[in-house]
C-alpha positions as CSV (number, residue, x, y, z in Angstrom):
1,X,16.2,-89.1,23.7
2,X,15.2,-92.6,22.8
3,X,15.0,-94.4,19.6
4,X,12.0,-96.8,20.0
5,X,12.0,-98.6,16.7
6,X,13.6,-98.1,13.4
7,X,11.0,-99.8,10.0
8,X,12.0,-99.6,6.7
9,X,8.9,-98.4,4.6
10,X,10.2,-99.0,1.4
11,X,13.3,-99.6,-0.6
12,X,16.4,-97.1,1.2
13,X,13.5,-95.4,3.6
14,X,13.3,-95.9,7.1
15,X,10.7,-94.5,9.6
16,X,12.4,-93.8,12.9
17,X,10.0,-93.5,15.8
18,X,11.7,-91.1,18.4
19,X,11.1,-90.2,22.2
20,X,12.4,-87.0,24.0
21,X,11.7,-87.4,27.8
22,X,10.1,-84.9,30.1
23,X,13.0,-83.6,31.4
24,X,15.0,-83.0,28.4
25,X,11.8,-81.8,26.9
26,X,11.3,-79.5,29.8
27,X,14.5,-78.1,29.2
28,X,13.6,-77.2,25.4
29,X,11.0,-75.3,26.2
30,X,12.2,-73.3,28.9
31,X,14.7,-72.3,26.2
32,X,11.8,-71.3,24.5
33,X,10.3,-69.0,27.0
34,X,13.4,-67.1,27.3
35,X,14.1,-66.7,23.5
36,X,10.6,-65.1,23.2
37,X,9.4,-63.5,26.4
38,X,10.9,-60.3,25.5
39,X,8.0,-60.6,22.1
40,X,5.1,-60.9,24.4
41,X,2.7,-58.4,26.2
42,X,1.0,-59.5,29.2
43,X,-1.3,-57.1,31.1
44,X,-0.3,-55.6,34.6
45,X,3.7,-56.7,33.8
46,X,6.3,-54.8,31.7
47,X,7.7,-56.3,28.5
48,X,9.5,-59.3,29.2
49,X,9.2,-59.3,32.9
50,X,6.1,-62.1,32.6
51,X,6.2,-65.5,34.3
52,X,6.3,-68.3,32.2
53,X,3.2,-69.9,34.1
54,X,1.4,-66.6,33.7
55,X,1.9,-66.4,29.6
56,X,1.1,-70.4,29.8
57,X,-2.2,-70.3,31.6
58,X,-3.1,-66.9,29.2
59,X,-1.7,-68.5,26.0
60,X,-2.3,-72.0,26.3
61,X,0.5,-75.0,27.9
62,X,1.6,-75.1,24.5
63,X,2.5,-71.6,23.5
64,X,6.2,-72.8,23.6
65,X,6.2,-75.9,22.3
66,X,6.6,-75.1,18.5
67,X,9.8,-73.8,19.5
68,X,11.0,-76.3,21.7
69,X,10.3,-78.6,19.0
70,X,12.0,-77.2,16.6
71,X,15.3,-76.5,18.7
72,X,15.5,-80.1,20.0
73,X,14.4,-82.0,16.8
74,X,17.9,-82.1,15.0
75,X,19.7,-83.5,17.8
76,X,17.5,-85.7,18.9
77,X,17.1,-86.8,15.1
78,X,20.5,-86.9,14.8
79,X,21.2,-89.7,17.8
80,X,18.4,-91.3,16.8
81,X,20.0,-92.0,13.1
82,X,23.1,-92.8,15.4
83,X,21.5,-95.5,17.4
84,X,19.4,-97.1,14.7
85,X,22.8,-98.2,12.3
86,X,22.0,-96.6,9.2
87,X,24.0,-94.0,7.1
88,X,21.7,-91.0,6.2
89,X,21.1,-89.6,3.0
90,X,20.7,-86.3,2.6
91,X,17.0,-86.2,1.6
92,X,13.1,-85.3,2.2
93,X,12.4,-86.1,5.8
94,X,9.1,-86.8,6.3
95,X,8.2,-85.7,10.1
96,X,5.4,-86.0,12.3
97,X,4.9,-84.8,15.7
98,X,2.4,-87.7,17.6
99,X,2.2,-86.1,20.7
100,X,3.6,-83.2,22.8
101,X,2.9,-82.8,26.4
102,X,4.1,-82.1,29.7
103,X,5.3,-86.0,29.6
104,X,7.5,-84.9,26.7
105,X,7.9,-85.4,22.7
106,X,7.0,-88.3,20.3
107,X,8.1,-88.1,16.7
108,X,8.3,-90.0,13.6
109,X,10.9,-89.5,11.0
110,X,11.3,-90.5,7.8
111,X,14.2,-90.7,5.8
112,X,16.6,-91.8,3.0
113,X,19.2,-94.4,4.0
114,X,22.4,-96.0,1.8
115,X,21.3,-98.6,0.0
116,X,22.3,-102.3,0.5
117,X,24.4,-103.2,-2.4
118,X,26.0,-106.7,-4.0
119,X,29.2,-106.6,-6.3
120,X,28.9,-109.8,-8.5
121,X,32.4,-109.5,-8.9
122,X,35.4,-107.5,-8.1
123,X,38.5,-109.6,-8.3
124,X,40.3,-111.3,-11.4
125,X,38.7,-108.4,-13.1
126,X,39.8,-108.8,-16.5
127,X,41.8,-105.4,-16.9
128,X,45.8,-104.4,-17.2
129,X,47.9,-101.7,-16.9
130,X,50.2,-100.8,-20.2
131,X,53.2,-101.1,-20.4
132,X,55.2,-97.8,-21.1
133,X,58.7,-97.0,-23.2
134,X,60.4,-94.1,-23.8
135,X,61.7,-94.1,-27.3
136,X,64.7,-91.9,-28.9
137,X,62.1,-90.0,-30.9
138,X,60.1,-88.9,-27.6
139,X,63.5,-87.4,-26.0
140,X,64.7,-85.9,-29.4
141,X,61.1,-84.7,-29.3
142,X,61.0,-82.7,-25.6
143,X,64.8,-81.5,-26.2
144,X,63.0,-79.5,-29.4
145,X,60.8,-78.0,-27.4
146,X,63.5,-76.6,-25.3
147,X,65.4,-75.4,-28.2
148,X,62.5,-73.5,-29.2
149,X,62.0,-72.0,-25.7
150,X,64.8,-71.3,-25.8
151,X,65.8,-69.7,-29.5
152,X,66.3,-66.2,-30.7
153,X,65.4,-64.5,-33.5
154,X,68.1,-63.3,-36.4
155,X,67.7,-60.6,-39.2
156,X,68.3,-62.4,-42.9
157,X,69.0,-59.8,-45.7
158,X,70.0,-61.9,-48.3
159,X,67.2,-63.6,-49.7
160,X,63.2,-63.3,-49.4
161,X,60.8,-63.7,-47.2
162,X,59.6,-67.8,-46.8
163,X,57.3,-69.6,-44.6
164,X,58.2,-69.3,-40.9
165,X,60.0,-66.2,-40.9
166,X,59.2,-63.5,-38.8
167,X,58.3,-60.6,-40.5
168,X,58.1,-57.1,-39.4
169,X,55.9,-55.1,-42.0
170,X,53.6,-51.3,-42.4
171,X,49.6,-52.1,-44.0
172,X,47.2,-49.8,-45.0
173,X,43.7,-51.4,-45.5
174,X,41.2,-50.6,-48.4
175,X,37.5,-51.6,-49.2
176,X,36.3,-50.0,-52.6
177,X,39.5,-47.5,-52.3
178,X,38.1,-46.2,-48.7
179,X,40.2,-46.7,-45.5
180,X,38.9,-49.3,-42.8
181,X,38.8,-49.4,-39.3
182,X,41.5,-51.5,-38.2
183,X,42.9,-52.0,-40.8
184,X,46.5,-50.0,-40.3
185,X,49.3,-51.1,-38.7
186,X,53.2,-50.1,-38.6
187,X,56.3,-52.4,-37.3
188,X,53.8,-55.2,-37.2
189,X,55.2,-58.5,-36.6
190,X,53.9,-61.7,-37.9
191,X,55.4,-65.7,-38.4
192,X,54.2,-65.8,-42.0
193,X,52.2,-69.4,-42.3
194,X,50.7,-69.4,-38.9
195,X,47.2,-68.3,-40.3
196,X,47.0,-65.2,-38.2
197,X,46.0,-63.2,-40.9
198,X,42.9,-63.7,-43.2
199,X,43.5,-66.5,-45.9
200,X,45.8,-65.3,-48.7
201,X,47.3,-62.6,-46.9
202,X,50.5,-64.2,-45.6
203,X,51.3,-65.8,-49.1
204,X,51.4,-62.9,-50.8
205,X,54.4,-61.5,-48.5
206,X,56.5,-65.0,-49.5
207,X,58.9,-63.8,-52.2
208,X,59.4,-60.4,-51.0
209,X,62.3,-59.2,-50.0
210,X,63.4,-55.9,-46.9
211,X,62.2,-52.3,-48.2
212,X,60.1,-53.8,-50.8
213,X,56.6,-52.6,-51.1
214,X,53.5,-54.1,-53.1
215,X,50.2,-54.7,-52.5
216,X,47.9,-58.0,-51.2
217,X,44.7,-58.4,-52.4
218,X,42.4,-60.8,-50.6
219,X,38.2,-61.1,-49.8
220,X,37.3,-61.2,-46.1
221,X,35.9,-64.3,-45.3
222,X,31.7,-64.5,-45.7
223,X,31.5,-64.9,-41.8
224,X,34.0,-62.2,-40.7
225,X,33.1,-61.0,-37.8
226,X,33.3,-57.1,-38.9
227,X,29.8,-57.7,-40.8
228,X,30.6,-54.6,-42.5
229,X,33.9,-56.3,-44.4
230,X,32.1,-60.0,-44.8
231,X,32.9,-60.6,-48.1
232,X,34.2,-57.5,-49.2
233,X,37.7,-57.7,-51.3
234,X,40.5,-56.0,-49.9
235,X,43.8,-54.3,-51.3
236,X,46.6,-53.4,-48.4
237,X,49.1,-51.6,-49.3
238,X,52.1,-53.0,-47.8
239,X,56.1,-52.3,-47.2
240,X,58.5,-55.3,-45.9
241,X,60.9,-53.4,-43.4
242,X,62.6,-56.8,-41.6
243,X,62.9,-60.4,-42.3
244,X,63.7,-63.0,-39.1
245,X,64.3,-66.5,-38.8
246,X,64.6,-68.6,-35.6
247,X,67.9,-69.5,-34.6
248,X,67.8,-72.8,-32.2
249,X,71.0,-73.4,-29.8
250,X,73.2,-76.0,-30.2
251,X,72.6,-79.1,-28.7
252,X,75.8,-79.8,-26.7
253,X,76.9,-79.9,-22.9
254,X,77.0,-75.7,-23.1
255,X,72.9,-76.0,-23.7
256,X,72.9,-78.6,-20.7
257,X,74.5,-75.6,-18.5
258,X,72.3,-72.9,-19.5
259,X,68.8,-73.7,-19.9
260,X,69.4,-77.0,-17.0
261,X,70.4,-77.6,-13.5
262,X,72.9,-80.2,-15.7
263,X,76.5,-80.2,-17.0
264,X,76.1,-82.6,-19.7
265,X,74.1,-83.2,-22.7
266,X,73.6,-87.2,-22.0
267,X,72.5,-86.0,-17.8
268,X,70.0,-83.6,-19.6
269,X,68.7,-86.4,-21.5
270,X,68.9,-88.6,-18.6
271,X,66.5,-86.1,-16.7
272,X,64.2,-86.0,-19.9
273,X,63.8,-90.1,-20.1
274,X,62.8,-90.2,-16.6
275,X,60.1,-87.5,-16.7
276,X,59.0,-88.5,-20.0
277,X,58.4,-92.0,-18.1
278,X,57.0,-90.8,-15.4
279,X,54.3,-89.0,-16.7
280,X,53.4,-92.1,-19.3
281,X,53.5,-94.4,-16.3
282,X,50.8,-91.6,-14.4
283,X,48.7,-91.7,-17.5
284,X,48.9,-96.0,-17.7
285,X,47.9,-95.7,-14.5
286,X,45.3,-93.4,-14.9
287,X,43.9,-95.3,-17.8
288,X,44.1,-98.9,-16.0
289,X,42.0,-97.0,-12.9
290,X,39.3,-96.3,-15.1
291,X,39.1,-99.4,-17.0
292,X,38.8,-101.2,-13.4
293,X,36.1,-98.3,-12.2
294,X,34.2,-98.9,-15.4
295,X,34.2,-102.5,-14.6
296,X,33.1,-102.1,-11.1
297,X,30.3,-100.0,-11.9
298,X,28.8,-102.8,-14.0
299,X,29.5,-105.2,-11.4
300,X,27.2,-103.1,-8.8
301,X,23.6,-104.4,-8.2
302,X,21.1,-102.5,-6.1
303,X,18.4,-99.8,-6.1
304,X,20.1,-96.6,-5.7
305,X,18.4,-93.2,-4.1
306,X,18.3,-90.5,-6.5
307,X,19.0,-88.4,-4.0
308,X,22.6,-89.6,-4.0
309,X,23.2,-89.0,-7.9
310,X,21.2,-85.2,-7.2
311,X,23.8,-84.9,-4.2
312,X,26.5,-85.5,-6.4
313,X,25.5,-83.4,-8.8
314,X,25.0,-80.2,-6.1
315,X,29.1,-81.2,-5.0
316,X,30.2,-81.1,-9.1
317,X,28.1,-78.0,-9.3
318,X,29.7,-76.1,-5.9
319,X,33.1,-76.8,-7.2
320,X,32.5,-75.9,-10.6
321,X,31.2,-72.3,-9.0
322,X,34.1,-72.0,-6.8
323,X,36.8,-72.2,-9.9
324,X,34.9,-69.8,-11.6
325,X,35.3,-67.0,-8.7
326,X,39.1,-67.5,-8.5
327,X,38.7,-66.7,-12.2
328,X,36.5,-63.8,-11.2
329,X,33.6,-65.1,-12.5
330,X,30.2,-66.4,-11.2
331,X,28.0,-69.4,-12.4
332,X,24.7,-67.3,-13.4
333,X,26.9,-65.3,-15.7
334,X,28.9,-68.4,-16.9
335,X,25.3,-69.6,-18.0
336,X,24.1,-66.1,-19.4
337,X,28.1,-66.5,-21.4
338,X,27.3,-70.3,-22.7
339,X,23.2,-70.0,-23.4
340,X,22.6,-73.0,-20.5
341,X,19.4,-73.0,-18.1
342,X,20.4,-74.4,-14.8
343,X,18.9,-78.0,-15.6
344,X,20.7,-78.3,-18.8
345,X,23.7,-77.4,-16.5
346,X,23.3,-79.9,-14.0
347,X,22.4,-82.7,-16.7
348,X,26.4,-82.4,-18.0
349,X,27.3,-83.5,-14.8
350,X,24.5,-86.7,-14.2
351,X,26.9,-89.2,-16.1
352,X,29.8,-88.6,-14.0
353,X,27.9,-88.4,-10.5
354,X,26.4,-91.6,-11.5
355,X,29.8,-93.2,-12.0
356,X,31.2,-92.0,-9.0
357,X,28.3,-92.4,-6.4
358,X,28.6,-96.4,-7.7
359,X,32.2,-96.8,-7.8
360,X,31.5,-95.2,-3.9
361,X,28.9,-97.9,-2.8
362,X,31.1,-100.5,-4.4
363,X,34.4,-100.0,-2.7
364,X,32.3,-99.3,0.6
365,X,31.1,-102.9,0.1
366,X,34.3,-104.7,-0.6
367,X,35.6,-102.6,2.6
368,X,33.0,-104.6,4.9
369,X,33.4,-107.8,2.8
370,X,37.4,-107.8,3.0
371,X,37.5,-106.4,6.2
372,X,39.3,-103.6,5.6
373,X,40.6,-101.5,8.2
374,X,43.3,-98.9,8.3
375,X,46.1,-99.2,10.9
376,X,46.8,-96.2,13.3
377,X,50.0,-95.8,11.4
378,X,48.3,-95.6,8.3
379,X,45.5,-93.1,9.5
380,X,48.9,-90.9,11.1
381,X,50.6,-91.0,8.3
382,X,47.7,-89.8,6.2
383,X,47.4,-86.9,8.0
384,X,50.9,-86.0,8.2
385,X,50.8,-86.1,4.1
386,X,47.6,-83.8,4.1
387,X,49.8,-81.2,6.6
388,X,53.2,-81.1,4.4
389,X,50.5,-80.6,1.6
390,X,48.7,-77.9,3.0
391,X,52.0,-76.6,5.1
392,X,49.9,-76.7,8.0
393,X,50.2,-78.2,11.7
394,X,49.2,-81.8,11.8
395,X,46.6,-80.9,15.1
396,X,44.9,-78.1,12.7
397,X,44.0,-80.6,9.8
398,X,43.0,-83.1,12.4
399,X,40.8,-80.5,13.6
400,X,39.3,-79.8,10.2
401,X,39.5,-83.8,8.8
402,X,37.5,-86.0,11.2
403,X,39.4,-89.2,12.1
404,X,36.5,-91.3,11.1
405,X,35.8,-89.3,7.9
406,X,40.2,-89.9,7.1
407,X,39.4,-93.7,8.0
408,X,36.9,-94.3,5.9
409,X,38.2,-93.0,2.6
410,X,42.0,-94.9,3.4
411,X,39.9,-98.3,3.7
412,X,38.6,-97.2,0.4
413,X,41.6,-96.3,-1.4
414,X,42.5,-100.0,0.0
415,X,39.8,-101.4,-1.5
416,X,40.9,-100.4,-4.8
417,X,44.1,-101.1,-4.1
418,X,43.0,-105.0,-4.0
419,X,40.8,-104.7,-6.8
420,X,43.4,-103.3,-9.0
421,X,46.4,-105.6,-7.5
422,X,44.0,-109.1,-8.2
423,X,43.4,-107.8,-11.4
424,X,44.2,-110.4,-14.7
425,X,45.3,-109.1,-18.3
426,X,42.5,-109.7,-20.7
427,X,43.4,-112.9,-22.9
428,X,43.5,-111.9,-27.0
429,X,40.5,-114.3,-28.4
430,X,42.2,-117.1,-30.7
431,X,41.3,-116.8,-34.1
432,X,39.4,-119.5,-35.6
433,X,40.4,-122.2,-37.6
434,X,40.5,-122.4,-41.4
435,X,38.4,-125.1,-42.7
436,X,39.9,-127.9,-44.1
């Protein structure tokens, strides 16, 4: 294979113009010949037994070079991208044969290459990371969520039902005096205020007190979605067997023991801070990232191929499909569910795959402008992450990551590294000056 010249045609397409010798051509379609002899009759042999010449000088010198063609055209495509220096992207090929002979195969490709990109500007972006505190209230406030976890529920008998007990009651449902489907229930337990029941319902059970019985009245709601009670008013006939309230644990070194890996009260709390702090200083993080990628994406100048953003948008659209089966689901009837056509679909994701296929071309850039390129320690090291992730052996995710592929995406993440670490905090505009 030979790559005899490489023309752009327009903006991000390039016409290779390709060469397969005679001999590699000759091997192509001898390929050929064996993959189809067994298909062809000639007269006076059996079925397969026919000499290539033979089926030639009957069918033509050509009869196999479709197939030839088509065999050795990706790899000779491929090399040919190889040679020429530009990145492919996935996209319409235009091909052309120009001639096919015994002296071998010319072809002309055309296709979509990366574009050539400037960033106006990517340091002293004017961006910052907050700055993150853990306050009193924010312990107090994860400690009450771990008394709650942790809480039990007590029988009261000595006063009446109030908002936020747990009550266990029997109801018997009526619409104009007839039973309902539904609407019958004994032992049932509900936390009276939480709205689980239609409005009214739970307020009329405030006030009463164990063995008590008495009847709520109450209208379904116009767009109940039993059209056959929509609207209708209601009498239940009710009887209050059980009234509970939620008793919280202390909070003292004992709850440290037994709902923690701690002894104390003030380690507990200790442990709370720092996670607390942690996951504020992720979300900071996460918040200063995207200010810096929203930057950079303005900062990128160039005519993009569509078929990057539509590329995107199939990779959003695969992973979206392949959450939806480990939920045992699949994307037609996730579509069917939420009353989307497939473009609508797609067009949720365009925003995003916009975003990111910039942000992409951008740190790609500032990789060739800075330089950037990751050490062999750095590259190791990567992988050996990616194998105590994946509990696997460091040769198998070598043999499933290519080394270039691992390269490329650590001289990335050290491109954004520099943006973000050259980064300035935006200065507050001074307010103007009163007139005298």
């Amino acid at each position: 294979m030979a790559l005899k010249n490489a023309t752009k045609v327009e903006t991000n397409r390039v016409k290779l113009e390709i060469e397969v010798g005679a001999e590699e051509f000759e091997k192509a379609v001898a390929a050929a010949y064996k993959k189809n002899i067994g298909k062809i009759n000639v007269p006076g042999f059996r079925k397969g037994k026919a000499p290539r010449a033979y089926v030639e000088k009957i069918y033509g010198e050509g009869v196999f070079y479709e197939d030839a063609v088509n065999a050795i055209y990706p790899s000779a495509l491929e090399a040919a991208i190889t040679e020429s220096g530009y990145e492919y992207v996935e996209d319409q090929i235009d091909f052309d044969v120009t001639s096919v002979d015994k002296e071998g195969l010319k072809f002309t490709a055309v296709i979509t290459v990366k574009p050539e990109i400037e960033v106006t500007e990517y340091k002293g972006l004017k961006a910052a990371k907050k700055t993150v505190s853990v306050k009193e209230a924010d312990i107090n406030a994860e400690l009450a969520k771990m008394q709650d976890r942790n809480s039990r529920l007590v029988t009261v008998e000595d006063r009446a039902a109030q908002n936020g007990d747990t009550v266990v009651f029997d109801f018997d449902g009526y619409v104009d005096d007839v039973a309902f489907d539904g609407g019958k229930s004994e032992n049932f337990s509900l936390v009276l205020g939480s709205g689980q029941f239609i409005p009214g319902f739970e307020d009329q059970i405030v006030g009463k007190k164990p063995e008590e019985e008495f009847d709520v009245n109450v209208t379904f709601p116009e767009e109940y979605h039993a059209t056959e009670l929509a609207g209708k008013p209601a009498v239940f006939k009710c009887k209050l067997h059980e009234i509970k309230v939620k008793e919280l644990p202390e909070l003292n070194d004992d709850f440290a023991k037994d709902c923690s890996e701690f002894d104390t009260l003030d380690e507990l709390k200790a442990d709370v801070k720092a996670n607390i702090k942690k996951q504020k200083d992720a979300a900071a993080e996460e918040a200063f990232e995207t200010d810096i990628i929203n930057l950079l994406v303005e900062n990128v100048k160039g005519e993009i191929p569509e078929a990057m953003y539509n590329n995107r948008v199939d990779d959003n659209v695969r992973d979206f499909a392949y959450r939806l089966q480990a939920q045992g689901l699949d994307l037609e009837t996730y579509l069917k569910y939420t009353g989307m056509d497939m473009d609508s679909f797609r067009a949720g994701f365009r925003e995003q795959a916009e975003k990111t296929v910039k942000v992409r071309l951008a740190l790609e850039k500032i990789v060739a402008l800075e330089n950037i390129v990751p050490t062999a320690e750095e590259i190791e090291a990567r992988f050996a992450e990616y194998a105590e992730q994946y509990k696997m052996d460091v040769e198998k995710i070598k043999s499933f990551i290519p080394e270039k592929e691992l390269s490329a995406d650590l001289a990335v993440s050290k491109a954004m590294d520099l943006v973000k670490s050259s980064a300035v905090k935006p200065t507050k505009a001074k307010k103007a000056e009163k007139a005298d």
